[in-house]
N, C-alpha and C positions, 0 to 999 in steps of 0.2 A: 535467419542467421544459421550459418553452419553449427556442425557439434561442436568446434572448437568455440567457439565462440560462445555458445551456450553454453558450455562448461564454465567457462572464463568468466561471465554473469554469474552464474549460482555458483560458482567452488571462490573465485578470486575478489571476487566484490560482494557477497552479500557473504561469506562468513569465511572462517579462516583456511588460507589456499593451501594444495596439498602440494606438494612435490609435482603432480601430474599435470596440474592447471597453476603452474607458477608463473609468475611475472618476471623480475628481476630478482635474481636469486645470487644470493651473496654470504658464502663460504663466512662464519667468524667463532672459530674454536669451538665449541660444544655445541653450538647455537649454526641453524641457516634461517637468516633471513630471507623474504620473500618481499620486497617493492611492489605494488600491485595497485590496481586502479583504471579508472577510466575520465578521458575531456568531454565532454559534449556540448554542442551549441546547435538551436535551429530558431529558420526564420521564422513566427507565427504570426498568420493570419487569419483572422475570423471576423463572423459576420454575423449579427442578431438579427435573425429572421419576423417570426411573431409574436415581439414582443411589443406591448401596450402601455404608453404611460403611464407610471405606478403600479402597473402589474407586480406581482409581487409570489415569490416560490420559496419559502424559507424552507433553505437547503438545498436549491434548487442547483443543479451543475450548468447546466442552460446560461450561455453568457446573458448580459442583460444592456441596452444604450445606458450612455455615461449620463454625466448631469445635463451636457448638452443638448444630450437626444443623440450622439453622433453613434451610429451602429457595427462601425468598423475598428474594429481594433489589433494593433500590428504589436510584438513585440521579437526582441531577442533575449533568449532564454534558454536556461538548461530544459530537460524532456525530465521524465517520468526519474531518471537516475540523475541524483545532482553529481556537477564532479566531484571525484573522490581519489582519495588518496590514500592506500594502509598498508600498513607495516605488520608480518606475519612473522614470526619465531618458534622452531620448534626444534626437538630436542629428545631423544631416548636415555632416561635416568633411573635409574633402581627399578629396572623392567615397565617405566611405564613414560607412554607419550607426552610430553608436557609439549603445550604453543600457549603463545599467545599472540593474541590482535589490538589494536589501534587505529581509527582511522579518522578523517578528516575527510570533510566535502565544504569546501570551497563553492561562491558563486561564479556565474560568468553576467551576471545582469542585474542592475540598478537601476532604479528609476529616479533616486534622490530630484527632488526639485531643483538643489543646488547645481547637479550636474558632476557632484564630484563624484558618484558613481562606487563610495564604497564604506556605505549605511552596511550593510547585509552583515549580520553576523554569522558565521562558519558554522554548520550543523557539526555534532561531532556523535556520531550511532551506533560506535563499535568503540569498546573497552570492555574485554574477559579475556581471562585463565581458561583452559580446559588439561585435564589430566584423564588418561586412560589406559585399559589395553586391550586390542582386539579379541581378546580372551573374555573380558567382561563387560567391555563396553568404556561411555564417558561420561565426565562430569565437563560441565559447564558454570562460570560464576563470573558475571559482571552482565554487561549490557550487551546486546546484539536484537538480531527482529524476531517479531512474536511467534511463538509457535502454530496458534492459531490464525488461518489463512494467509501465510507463509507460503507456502507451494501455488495459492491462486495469483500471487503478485508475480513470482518466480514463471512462472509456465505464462503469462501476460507477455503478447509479442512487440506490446507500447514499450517494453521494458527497457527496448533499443529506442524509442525516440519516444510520444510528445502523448497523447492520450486527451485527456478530456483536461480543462484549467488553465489553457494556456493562451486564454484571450488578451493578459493584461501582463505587461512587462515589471520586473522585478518581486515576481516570487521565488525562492527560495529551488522547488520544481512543479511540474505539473500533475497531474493527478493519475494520469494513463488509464487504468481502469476501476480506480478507487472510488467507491461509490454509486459506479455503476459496470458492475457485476461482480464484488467481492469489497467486505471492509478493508478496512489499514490495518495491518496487522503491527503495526508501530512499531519500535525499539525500545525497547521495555530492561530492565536491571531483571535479572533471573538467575537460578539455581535450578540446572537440567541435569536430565540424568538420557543418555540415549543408550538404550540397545546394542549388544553388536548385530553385525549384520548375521541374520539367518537365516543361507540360502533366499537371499530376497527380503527377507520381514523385519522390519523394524522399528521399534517403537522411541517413545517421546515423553516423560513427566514433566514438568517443570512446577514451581512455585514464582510469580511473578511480583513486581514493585507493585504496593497497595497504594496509587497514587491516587491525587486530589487533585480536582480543578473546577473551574467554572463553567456553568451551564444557564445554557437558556430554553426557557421553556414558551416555544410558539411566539416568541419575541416578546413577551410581556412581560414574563420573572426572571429576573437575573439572582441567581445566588451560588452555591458551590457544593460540593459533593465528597463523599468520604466514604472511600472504600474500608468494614469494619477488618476485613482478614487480609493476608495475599489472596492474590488472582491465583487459581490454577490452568494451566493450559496442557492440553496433549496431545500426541498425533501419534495411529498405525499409520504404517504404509508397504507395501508391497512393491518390486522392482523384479523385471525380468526382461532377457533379454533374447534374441532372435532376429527372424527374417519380419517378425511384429514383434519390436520392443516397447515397454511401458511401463505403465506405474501408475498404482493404483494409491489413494490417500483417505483418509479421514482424521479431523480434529475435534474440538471444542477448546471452549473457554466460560469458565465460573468465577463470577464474583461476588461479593455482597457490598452491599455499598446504603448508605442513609442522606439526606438534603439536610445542609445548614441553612443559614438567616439568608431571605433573597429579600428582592424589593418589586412592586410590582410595580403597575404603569403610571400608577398615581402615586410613583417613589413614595408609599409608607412600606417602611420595614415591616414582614411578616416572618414567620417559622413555617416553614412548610417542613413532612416526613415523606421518602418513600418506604414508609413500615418496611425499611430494610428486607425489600427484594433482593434476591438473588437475577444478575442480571448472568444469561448463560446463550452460548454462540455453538454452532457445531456446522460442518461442514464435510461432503463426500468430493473427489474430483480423480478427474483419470487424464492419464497424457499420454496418448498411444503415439508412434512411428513404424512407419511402414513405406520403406524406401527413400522417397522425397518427399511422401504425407506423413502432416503431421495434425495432430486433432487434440485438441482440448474440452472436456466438459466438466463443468463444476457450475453445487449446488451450494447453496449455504441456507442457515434459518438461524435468526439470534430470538432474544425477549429483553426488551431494557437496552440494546445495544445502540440503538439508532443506525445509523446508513451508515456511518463511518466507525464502528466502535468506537476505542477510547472514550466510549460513554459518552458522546455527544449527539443530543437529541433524540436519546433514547430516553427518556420520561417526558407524559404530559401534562397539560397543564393542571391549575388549583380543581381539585375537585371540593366542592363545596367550601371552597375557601381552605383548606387546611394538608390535601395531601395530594401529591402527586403519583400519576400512575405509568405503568409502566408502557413503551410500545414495543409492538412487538415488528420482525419484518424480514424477508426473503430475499433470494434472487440469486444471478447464477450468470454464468456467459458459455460459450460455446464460439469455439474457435478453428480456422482449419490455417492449413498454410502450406506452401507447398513450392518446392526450389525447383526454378527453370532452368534448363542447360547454362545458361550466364552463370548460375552460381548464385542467381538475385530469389532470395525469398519474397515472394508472393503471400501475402495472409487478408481473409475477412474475419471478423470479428462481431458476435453482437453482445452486447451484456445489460441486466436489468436490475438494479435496487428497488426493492418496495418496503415501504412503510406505514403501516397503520395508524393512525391513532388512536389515544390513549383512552379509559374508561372516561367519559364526559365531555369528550374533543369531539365536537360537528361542526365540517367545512370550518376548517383553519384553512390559514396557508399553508400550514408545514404541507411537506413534498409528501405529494403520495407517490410517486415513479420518477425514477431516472433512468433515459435509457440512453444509449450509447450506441452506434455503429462505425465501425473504422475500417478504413481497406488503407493496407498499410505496403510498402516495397522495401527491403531491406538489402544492401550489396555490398559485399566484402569487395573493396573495392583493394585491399592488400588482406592478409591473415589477421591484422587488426583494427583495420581501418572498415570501416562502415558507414556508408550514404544512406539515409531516412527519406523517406516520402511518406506523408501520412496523410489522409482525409479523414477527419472524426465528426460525426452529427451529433447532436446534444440535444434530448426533448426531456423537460423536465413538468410535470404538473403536480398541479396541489389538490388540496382535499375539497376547496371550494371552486374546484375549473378555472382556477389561473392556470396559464403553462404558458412554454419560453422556448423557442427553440433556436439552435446556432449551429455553423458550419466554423470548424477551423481545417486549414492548410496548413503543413510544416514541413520544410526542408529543413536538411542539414547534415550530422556527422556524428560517427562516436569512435572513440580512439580506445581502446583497451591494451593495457599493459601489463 
């Protein structure tokens, strides 16, 4: 994708748009609103390569045959960005910046049995306030995405189409590189404080929503999770510009968190603990350009977080009947890409999630590797209109040598406004 367009991703759809990278922009008294957003739809097609009846990869991204056995699977689906829709306001009042965001992301894909085509309930990932001044910087209060590994989704060339998840019609979107080579950095409720810019540097606090949810451990304990404080998350970063522009990053993310009542495989209720570990994530990554190249690399390393944060299948199983421990797990991707006289971006891609298991865990199925490779074509086919082509591999194995591999194909489009 061109700069504009790149802009138009990170300034107009993932957080509230400036003046510079605005949408529909509409004059109303004190206030300019900003209409912003993007459509997408592409065709997916994929194909389970070797995968083995009841083969089995918990957590595996690797498509898998249906009940059938049947290996091919087609859908029509939004990619990596579901559509979306938001609304920006902003305003200069008693010397300080006020905006605020709102947004909606609609489906384009249903699978309902019935055929009516419209089960899907609307994501909705943006609701904050910010007030500031370039003199001291900003606050932030409501919901928007996480600070931690933020920039690894952002600088993801899947971002414009379809990535890894998109075997099976009527999810919500698809995964792009989540999982394999950066967690989810989710949409999280926060109270951030950023930086002004200086000369390039800038930083990131935040206090995060201490949420709760259900977990499973290695398929056998189902029970739920309680974060005891907020999450903290924070990012430096560095920016500069030139005949070699770029930008340099680092975050993390801290939490503490303890297990409620699960049940295990022989459904009797037990009390499992994670002696309230501290589950904690950190991340470096760099985004150089230079002319038409452009180069991505990022690392990450969590403890407790599992392959997707949001704390999922990051502890394992019962250890001696009574406590679960933590896993710990890596990986990174490495990206180039690069624009041919047409105007069409060119990108390869490879990305790798790893995860260990937990103190007392030998040969599970949980996933020990997910890896990913995409060679992707990108074409401004107008200043906001964009044609997708993507080829994505998927090899996912486990701790006991199961593994799953699949090929998916996507055409299609994205409209930014």
């Amino acid at each position: 994708m061109n700069n504009k367009i790149k802009l138009a991703v990170a300034g107009a759809v993932f957080s509230a748009a400036s003046i510079a990278n605005a949408g529909i922009v509409i004059p109303a008294g004190d206030w300019t609103l900003d209409v912003n957003g993007n459509v997408n739809a592409f065709a997916i097609m994929g194909n389970q390569e070797s995968v083995k009846t009841g083969t089995t990869v918990t957590g595996g991204l690797a498509g898998y045959e249906d009940a059938d056995g049947e290996d091919n699977t087609y859908a029509i689906n939004t990619g990596l960005l579901p559509a979306w829709l938001g609304f920006t306001g902003t305003t200069r009042q008693n010397d300080l910046d006020v905006s605020f965001t709102i947004s909606f992301q609609p489906n384009v894909s249903d699978n309902q049995s019935s055929g009516m085509g419209d089960t899907k309930t609307p994501l909705n990932r943006q609701a904050f306030v910010t007030f500031g001044d370039k003199s001291w910087g900003t606050v932030k209060l409501g919901k928007d995405l996480g600070i931690f590994a933020g920039d690894a989704i952002l600088n993801d060339m899947t971002l414009l189409g379809v990535g890894l998840g998109g075997g099976r019609s009527g999810g919500a979107t698809t995964l792009g590189g989540i999982g394999s080579g950066y967690v989810y950095p989710a949409w999280k409720g926060q109270i951030s404080y950023t930086t002004p810019n200086m000369n390039g540097f800038q930083a990131t606090i935040a206090i995060t929503n201490p949420d709760q949810g259900q977990e499973a451990a290695s398929g056998s304990v189902n029970g739920g999770y309680n974060q005891d404080r907020f999450g903290i998350e924070g990012k430096v970063s560095y920016s500069w510009t030139g005949d070699v522009a770029g930008k340099v990053w680092a975050s993390f993310a801290d939490y503490d968190r303890t297990g409620a009542a699960g049940t295990n495989a022989a459904n009797v209720a037990q009390t499992y603990r994670l002696d309230s570990f501290s589950t904690t994530a950190y991340d470096i990554g760099t985004a150089i350009t230079s002319g038409n190249l452009g180069i991505v690399a990022y690392y990450y390393n969590t403890e407790g977080a599992g392959t997707f944060l949001n704390l999922l299948g990051g502890e394992g199983v019962f250890d001696n009947g009574s406590a679960l421990k933590e896993r710990d797990g890596d990986g990174g991707y490495l990206q180039a890409t690069y624009v041919i006289p047409t105007g069409t971006k060119l990108g390869v891609a490879y990305g790798v999630n790893n995860l260990d298991e937990g103190s007392g865990e030998t040969g599970t199925f949980l996933v020990e590797k997910n890896e990913r490779w995409t060679v992707g074509a990108y074409h401004p086919l107008t200043k906001h209109l964009n044609l997708v082509a993507e080829y994505n591999r998927a090899e996912s194995e486990a701790h006991n040598g199961n593994d799953a591999d699949s090929d998916t194909l996507s055409l299609g489009a994205i409209l930014f406004f």
